[in-house]
C-alpha positions as a Markdown table, in Angstrom:
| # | Residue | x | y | z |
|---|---|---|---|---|
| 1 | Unk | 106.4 | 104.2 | 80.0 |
| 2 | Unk | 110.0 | 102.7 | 80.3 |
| 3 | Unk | 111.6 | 101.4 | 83.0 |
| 4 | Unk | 114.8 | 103.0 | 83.6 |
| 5 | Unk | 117.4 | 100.5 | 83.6 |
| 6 | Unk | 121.1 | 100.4 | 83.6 |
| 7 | Unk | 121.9 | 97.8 | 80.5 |
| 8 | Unk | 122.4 | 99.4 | 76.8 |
| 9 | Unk | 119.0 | 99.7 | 75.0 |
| 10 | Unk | 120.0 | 96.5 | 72.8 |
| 11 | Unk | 119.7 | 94.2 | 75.7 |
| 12 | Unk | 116.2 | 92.0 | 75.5 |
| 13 | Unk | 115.5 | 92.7 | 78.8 |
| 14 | Unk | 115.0 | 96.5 | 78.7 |
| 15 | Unk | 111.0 | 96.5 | 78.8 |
| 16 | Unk | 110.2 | 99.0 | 76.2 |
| 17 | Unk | 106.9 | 101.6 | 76.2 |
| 18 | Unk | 105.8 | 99.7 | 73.0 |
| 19 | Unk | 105.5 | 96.7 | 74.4 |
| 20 | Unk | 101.9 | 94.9 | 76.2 |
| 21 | Unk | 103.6 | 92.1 | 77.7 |
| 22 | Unk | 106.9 | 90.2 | 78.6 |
| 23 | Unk | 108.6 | 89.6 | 75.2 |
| 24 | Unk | 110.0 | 85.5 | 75.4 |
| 25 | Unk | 113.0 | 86.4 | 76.4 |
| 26 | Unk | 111.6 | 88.4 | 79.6 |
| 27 | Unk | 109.5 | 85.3 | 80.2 |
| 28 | Unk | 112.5 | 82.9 | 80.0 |
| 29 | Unk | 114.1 | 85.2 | 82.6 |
| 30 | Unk | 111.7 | 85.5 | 84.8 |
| 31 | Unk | 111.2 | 81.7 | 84.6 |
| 32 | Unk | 114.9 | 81.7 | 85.7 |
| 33 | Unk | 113.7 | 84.0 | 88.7 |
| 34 | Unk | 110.9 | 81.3 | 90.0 |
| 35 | Unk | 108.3 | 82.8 | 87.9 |
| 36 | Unk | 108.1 | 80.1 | 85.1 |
| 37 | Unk | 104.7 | 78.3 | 87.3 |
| 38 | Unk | 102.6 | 81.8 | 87.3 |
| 39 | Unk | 99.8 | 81.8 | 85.6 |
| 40 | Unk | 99.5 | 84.0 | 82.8 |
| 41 | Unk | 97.0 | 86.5 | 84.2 |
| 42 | Unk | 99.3 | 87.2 | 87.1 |
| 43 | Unk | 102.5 | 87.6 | 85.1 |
| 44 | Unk | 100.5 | 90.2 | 83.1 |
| 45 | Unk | 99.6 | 91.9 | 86.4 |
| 46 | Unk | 103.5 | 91.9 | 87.1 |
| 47 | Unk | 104.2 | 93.2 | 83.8 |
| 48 | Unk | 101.2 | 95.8 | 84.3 |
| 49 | Unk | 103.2 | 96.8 | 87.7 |
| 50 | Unk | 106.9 | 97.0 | 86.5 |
| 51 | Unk | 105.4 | 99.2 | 83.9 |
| 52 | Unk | 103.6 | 101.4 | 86.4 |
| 53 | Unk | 106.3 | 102.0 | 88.9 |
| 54 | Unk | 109.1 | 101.7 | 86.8 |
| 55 | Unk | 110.8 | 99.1 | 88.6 |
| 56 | Unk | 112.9 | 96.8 | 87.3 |
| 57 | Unk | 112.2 | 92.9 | 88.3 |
| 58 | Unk | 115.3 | 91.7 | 86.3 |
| 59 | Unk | 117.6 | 93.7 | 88.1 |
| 60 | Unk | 115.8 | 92.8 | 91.6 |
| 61 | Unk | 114.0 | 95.7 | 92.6 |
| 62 | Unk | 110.4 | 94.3 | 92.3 |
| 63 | Unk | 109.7 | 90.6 | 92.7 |
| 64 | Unk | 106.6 | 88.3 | 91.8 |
| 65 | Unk | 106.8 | 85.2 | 94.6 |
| 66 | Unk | 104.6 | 82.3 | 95.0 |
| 67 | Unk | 103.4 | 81.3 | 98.2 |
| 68 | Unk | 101.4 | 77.8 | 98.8 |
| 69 | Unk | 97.8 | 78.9 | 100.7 |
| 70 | Unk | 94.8 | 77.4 | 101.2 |
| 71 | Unk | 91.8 | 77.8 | 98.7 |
| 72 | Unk | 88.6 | 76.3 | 98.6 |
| 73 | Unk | 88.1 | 74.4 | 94.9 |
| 74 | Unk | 85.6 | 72.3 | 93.9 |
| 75 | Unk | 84.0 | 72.4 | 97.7 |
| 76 | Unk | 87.4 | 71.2 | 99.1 |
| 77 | Unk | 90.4 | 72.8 | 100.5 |
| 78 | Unk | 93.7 | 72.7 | 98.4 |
| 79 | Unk | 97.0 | 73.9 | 98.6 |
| 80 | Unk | 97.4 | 75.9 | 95.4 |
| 81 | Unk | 100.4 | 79.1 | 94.2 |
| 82 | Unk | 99.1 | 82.5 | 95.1 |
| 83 | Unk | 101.3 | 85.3 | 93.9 |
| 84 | Unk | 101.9 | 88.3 | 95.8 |
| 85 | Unk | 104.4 | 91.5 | 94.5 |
| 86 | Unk | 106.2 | 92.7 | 96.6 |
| 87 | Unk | 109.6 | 94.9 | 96.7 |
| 88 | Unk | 111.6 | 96.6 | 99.8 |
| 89 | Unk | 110.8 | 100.0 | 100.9 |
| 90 | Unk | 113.8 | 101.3 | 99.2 |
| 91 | Unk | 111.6 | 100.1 | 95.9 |
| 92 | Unk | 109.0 | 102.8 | 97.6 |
| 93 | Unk | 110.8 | 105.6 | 98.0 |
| 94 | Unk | 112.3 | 105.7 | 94.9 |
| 95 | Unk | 109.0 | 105.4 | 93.0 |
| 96 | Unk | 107.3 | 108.3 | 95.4 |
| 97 | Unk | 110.5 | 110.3 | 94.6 |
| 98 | Unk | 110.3 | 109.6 | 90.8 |
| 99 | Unk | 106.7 | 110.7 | 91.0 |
| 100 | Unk | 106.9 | 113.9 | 93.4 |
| 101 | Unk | 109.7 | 114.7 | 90.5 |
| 102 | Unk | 107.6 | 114.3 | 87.4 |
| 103 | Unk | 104.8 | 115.9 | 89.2 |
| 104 | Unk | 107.1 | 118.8 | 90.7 |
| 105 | Unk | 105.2 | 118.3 | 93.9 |
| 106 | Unk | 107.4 | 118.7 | 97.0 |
| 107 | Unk | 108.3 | 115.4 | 98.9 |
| 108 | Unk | 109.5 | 114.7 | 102.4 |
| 109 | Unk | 109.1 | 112.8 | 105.3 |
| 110 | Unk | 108.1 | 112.9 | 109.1 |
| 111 | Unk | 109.6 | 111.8 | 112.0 |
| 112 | Unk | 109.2 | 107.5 | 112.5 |
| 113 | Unk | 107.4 | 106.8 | 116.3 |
| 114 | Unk | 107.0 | 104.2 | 118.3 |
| 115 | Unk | 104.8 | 103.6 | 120.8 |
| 116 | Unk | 104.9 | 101.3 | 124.0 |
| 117 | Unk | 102.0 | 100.4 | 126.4 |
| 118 | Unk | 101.6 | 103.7 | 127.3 |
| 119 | Unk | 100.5 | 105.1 | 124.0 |
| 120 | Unk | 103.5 | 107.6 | 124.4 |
| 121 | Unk | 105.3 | 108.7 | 121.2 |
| 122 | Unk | 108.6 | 108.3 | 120.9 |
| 123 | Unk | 111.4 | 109.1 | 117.9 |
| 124 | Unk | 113.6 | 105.9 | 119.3 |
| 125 | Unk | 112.4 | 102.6 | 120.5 |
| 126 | Unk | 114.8 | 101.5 | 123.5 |
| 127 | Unk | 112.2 | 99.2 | 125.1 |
| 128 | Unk | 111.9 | 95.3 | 124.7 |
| 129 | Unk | 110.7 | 94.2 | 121.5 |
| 130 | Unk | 107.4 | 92.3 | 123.6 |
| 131 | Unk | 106.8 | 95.9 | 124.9 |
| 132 | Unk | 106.6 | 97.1 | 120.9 |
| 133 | Unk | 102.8 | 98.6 | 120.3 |
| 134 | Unk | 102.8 | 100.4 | 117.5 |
| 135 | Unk | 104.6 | 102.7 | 114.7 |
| 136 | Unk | 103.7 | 105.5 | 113.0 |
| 137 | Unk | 105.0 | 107.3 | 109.8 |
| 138 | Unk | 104.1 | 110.5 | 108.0 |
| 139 | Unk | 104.6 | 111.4 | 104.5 |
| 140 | Unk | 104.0 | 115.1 | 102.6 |
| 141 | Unk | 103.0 | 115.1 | 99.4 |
| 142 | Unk | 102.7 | 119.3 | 98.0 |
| 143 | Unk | 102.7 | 120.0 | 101.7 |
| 144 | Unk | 99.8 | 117.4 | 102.7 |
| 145 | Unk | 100.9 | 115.0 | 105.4 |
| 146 | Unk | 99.5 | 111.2 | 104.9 |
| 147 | Unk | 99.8 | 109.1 | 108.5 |
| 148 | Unk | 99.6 | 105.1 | 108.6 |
| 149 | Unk | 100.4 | 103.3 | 112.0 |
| 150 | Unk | 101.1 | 99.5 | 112.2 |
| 151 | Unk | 99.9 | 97.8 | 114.5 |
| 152 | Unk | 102.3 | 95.7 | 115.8 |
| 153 | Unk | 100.2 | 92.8 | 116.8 |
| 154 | Unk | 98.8 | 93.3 | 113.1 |
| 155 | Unk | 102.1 | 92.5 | 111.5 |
| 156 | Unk | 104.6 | 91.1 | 113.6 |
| 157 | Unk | 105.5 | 87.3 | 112.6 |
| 158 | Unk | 105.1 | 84.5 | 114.8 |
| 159 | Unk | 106.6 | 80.9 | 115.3 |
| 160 | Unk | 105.2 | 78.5 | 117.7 |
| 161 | Unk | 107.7 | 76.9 | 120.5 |
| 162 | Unk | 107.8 | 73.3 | 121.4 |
| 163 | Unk | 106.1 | 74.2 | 124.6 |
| 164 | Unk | 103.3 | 75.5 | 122.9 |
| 165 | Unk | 104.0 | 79.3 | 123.7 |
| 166 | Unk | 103.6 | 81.5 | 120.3 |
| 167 | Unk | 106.7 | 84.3 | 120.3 |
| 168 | Unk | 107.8 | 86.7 | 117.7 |
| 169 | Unk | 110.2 | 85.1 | 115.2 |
| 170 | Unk | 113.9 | 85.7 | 115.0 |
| 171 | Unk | 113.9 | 88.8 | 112.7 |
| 172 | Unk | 111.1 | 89.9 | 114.6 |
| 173 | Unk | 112.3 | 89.8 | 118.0 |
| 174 | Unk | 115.5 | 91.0 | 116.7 |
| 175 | Unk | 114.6 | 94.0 | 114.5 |
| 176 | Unk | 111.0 | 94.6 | 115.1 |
| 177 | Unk | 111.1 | 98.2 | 115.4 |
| 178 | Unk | 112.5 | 98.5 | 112.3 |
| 179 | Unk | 110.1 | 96.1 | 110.5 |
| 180 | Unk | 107.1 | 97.6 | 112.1 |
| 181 | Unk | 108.4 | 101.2 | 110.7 |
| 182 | Unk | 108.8 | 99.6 | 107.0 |
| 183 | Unk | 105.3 | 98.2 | 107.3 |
| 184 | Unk | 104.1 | 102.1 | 108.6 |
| 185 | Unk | 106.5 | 104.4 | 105.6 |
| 186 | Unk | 105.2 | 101.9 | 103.0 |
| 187 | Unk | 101.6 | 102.6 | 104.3 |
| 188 | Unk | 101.6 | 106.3 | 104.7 |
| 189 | Unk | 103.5 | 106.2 | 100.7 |
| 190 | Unk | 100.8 | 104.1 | 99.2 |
| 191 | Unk | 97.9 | 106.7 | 101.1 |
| 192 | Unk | 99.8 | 109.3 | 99.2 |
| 193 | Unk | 100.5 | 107.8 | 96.0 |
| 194 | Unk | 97.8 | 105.2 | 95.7 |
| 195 | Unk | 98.0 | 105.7 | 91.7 |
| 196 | Unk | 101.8 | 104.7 | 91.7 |
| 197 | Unk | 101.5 | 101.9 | 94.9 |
| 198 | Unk | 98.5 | 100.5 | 95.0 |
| 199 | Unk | 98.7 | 96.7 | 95.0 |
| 200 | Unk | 102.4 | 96.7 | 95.9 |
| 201 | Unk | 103.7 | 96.1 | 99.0 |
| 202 | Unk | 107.0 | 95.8 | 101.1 |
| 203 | Unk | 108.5 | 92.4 | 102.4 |
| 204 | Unk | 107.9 | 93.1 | 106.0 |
| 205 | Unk | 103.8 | 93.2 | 104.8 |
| 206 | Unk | 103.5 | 90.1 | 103.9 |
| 207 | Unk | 106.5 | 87.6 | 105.4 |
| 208 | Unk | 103.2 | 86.4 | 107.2 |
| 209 | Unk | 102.2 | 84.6 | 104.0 |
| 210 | Unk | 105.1 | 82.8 | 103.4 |
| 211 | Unk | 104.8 | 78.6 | 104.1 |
| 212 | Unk | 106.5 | 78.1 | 107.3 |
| 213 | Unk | 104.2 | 75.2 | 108.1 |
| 214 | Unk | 107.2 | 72.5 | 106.9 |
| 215 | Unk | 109.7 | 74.5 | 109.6 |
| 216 | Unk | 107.4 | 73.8 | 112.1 |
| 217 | Unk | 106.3 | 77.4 | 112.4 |
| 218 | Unk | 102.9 | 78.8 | 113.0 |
| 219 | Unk | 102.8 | 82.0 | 111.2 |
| 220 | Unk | 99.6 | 83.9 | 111.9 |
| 221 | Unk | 100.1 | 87.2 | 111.0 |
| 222 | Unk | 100.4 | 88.5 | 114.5 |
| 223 | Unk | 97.4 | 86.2 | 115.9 |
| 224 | Unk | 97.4 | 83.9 | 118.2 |
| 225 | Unk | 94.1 | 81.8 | 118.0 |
| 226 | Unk | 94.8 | 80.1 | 120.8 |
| 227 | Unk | 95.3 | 82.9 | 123.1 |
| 228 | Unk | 92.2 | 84.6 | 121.1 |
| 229 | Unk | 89.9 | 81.6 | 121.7 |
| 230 | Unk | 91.0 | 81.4 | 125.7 |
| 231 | Unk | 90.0 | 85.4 | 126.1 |
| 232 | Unk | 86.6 | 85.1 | 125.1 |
| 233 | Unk | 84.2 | 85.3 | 127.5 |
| 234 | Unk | 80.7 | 84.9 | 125.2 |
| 235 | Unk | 79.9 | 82.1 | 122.6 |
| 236 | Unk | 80.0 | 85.0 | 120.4 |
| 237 | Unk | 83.3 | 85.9 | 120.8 |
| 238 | Unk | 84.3 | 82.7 | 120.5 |
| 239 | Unk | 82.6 | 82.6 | 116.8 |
| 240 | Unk | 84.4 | 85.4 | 115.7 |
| 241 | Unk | 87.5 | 83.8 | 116.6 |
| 242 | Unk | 86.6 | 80.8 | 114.9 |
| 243 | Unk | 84.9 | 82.6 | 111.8 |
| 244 | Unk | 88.7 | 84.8 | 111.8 |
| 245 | Unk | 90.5 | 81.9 | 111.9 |
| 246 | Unk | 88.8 | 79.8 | 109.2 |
| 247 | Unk | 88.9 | 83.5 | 107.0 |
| 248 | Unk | 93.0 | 82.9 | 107.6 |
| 249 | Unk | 93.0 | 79.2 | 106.1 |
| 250 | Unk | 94.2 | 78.3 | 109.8 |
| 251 | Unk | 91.3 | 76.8 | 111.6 |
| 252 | Unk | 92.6 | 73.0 | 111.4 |
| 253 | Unk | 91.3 | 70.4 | 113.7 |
| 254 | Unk | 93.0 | 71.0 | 116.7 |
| 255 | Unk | 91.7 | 74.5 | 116.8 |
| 256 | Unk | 88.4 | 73.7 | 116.0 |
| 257 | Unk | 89.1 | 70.9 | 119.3 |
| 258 | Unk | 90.3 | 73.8 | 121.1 |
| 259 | Unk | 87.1 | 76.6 | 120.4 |
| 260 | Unk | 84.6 | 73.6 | 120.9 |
| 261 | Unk | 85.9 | 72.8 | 124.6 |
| 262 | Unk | 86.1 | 76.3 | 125.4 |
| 263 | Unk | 82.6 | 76.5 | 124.0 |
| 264 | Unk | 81.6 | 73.9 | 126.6 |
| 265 | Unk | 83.2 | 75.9 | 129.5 |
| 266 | Unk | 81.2 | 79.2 | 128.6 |
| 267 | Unk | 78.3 | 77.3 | 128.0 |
| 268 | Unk | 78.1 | 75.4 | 131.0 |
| 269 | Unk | 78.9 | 79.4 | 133.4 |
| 270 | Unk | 76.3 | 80.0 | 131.4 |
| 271 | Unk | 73.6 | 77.7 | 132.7 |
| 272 | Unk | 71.7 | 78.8 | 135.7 |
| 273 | Unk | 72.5 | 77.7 | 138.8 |
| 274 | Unk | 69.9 | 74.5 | 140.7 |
| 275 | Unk | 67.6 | 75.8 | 142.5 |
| 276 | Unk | 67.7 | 74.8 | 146.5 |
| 277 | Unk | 65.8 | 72.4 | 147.9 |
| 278 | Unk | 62.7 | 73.7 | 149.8 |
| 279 | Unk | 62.1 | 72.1 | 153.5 |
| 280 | Unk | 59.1 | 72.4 | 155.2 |
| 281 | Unk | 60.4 | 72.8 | 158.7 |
| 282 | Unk | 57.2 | 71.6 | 160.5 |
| 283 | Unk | 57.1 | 68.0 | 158.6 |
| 284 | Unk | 60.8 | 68.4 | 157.4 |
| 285 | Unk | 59.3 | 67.1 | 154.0 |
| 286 | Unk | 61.1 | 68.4 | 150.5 |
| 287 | Unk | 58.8 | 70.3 | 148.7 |
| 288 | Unk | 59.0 | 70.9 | 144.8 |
| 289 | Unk | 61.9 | 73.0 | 143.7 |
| 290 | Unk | 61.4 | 76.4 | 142.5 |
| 291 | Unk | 60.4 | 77.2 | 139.2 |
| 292 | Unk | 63.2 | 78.6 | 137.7 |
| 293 | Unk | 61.6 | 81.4 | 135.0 |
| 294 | Unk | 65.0 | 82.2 | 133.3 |
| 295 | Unk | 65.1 | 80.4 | 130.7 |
| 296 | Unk | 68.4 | 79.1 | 129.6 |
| 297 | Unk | 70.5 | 80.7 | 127.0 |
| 298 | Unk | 70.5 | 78.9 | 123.5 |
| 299 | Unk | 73.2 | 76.7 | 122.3 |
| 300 | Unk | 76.4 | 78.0 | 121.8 |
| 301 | Unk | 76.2 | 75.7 | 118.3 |
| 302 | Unk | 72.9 | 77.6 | 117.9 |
| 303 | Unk | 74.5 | 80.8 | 118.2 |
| 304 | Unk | 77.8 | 80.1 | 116.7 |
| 305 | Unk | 75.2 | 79.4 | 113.9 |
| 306 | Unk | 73.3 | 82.1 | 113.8 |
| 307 | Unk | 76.7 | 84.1 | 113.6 |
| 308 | Unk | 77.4 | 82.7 | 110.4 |
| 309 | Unk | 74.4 | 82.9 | 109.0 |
| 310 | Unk | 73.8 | 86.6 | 109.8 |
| 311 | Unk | 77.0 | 87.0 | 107.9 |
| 312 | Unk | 75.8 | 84.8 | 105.1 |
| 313 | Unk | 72.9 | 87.0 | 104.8 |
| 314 | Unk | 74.8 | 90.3 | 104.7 |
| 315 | Unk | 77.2 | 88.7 | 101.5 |
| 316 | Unk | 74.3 | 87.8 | 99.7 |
| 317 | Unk | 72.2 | 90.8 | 100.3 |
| 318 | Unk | 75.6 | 92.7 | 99.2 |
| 319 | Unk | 74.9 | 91.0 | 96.0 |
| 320 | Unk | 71.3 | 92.3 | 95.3 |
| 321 | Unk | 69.3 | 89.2 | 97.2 |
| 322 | Unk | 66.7 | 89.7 | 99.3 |
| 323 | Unk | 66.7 | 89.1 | 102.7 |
| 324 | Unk | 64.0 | 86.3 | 103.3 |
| 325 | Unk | 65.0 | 85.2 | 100.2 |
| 326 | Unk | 67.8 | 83.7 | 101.0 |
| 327 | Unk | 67.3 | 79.6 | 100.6 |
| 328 | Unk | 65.7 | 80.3 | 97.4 |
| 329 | Unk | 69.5 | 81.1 | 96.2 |
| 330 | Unk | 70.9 | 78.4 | 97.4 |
| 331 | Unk | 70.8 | 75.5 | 95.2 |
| 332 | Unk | 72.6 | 77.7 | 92.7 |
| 333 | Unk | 75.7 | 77.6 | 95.2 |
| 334 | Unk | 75.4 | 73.7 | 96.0 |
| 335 | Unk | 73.6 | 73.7 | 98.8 |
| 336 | Unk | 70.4 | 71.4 | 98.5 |
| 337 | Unk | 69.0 | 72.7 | 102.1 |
| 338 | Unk | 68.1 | 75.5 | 103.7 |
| 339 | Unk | 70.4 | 77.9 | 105.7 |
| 340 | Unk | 69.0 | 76.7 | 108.9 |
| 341 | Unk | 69.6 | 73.0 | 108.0 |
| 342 | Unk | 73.0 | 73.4 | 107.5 |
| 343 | Unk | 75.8 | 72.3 | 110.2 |
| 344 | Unk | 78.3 | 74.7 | 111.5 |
| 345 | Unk | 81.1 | 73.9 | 109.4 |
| 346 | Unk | 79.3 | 73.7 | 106.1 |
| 347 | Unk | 78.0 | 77.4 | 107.2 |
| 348 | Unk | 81.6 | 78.2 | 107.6 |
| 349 | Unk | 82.3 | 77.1 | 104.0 |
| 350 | Unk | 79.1 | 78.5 | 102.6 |
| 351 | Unk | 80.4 | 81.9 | 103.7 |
| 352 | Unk | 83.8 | 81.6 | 102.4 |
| 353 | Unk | 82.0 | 81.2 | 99.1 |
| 354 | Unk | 79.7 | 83.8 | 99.8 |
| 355 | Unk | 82.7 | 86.6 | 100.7 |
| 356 | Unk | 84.2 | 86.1 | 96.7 |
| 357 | Unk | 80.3 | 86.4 | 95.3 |
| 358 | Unk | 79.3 | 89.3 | 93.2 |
| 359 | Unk | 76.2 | 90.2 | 91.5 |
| 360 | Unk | 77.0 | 89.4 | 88.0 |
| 361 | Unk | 78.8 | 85.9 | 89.5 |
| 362 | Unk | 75.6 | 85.0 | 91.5 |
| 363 | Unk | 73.7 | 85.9 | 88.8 |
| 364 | Unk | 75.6 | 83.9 | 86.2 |
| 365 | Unk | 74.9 | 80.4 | 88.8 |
| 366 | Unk | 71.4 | 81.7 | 89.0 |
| 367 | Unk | 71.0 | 81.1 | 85.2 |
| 368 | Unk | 73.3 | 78.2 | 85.1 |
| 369 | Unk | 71.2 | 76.3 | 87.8 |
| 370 | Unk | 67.9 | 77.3 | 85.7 |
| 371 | Unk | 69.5 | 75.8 | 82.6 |
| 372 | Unk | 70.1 | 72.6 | 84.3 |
| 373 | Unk | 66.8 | 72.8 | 86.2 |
């Protein structure tokens, strides 16, 4: 395939169907674009995708961008480059329509609605932007309609005020209908050319990664932890906020400060009330309290626990392990004790480990660990 492009066929950028990869010249240019610090593996995903979709990166209608995210290496968290592609919806359309072309398959679109609190569909969003549920697009591909909605609590792009309260950000507030129906076209076109946009999303998808901790901003990808963590009514749900939080890279200390005291509140509703005292109205002696026969509920570290340890489980079994097996595995990971034995947090980073694992990888540290046994 060749991308079609607009400069004469001598120029050393036109990516040619010969070619496997960037030629120098490509790379020196992309360097030029903020691409030079990619590892090669990525840049040959990029060069994979501008072949696919026919896009052109060097005249700016696909883009490779590096974004600073947390990663667990070596049992500790770093900040290292994670590259997302990305283009504009235009980019979309124009590959669906190149596509529907080639294919002769007939192409059009549906209606864009929004939706408000009252799960009413609407053709034109006149409310307030805080009032913004949700957005749904339809594309037909050879007369077969493919529907995404977007969540706008799913999407929309936060900042964190001075005073603590989390609000949309300014393009968000400003133009989140139209954001929220980008993030909706661009899913309904990849549902019905997955082939041609797999893997590729629009800007509006994944603003939320970019590093806005510098500016001050907390950008959660339309969570708010803190808002999650004070809704919760259950230890449980207070684990999943935690577990979804640390799954983000964004349970730092004060959140973790935050979940624990909360954990204290629920715990302590939970307890069962003191029994009365008992008077003997004759002698007006106390007698012995009731015996209270509920017993109390366990720990909300206990349960929080067991949370993450019924998840650990489910990964490793995923991977071909046997249940009560489990410990036995182990070592090969790192972890010189037994599931039980571990603390919260290390079950935390245990999982994270556990959620990249796959048979072949487990089985590969399964050998490794015997070698050095």
């Amino acid at each position: 395939m060749t991308i079609a492009k607009t400069e004469p066929m001598g120029s050393e950028l036109v990516i040619h169907n010969q070619q496997s990869t960037f030629s120098p010249a490509q790379r020196a240019a992309l360097g030029h674009m903020g691409v030079d610090k990619a590892p090669d593996a990525d840049v040959q995903v990029f060069f994979h995708v501008c072949q696919r979709t026919k896009l052109d990166p060097f005249a700016k209608q696909i883009y490779m961008i590096g974004r600073k995210q947390n990663e667990l290496v070596d049992g500790k968290w770093e900040k290292v480059d994670k590259y997302t592609i990305q283009t504009g919806i235009d980019g979309f359309r124009v590959v669906a329509r190149r596509v529907a072309d080639a294919s002769g398959d007939e192409l059009s679109y549906g209606d864009t609605m929004w939706c408000g609190p009252d799960g009413v569909w609407r053709d034109v969003w006149t409310g307030a932007p805080e009032e913004l549920h949700a957005a749904k697009a339809t594309v037909y591909r050879a007369g077969k309609p493919f529907t995404h909605v977007a969540l706008f609590r799913e999407y929309v792009q936060t900042t964190r005020l001075k005073t603590g309260e989390v609000v949309p950000n300014t393009r968000w507030a400003n133009s989140g209908a139209n954001q929220l129906a980008k993030c909706a076209e661009a899913g309904a076109l990849r549902k019905a050319y997955p082939q041609d946009l797999g893997g590729l999303y629009v800007d509006a998808e994944v603003e939320h990664l970019a590093n806005d901790a510098a500016a001050g901003q907390v950008v959660s990808g339309g969570r708010d932890w803190y808002s999650d963590a004070a809704a919760a009514t259950t230890v449980q749900q207070l684990a999943d906020v935690w577990s979804a939080a640390h799954r983000a890279h964004q349970l730092d200390e004060q959140l973790m400060a935050h979940i624990r005291a909360l954990r204290a509140e629920v715990e302590a509703r939970m307890q069962p009330e003191p029994a009365p005292e008992r008077i003997d109205e004759a002698t007006g002696e106390v007698l012995d309290a009731e015996v209270v026969t509920d017993a109390p509920p366990a720990s909300s570290v206990t349960m929080v626990k067991r949370a993450t340890a019924s998840s650990i489980v489910r990964e490793l079994v995923r991977c071909g392990v046997v249940a009560e097996s489990v410990d036995a595995y182990l070592p090969a990971l790192g972890i010189p004790r037994a599931l039980a034995e571990l603390t919260q947090d290390e079950a935390v980073e245990l999982l994270e480990m556990c959620r990249t694992l796959t048979r072949d990888k487990l089985a590969d540290l399964m050998a490794d660990a015997a070698d050095r046994g």
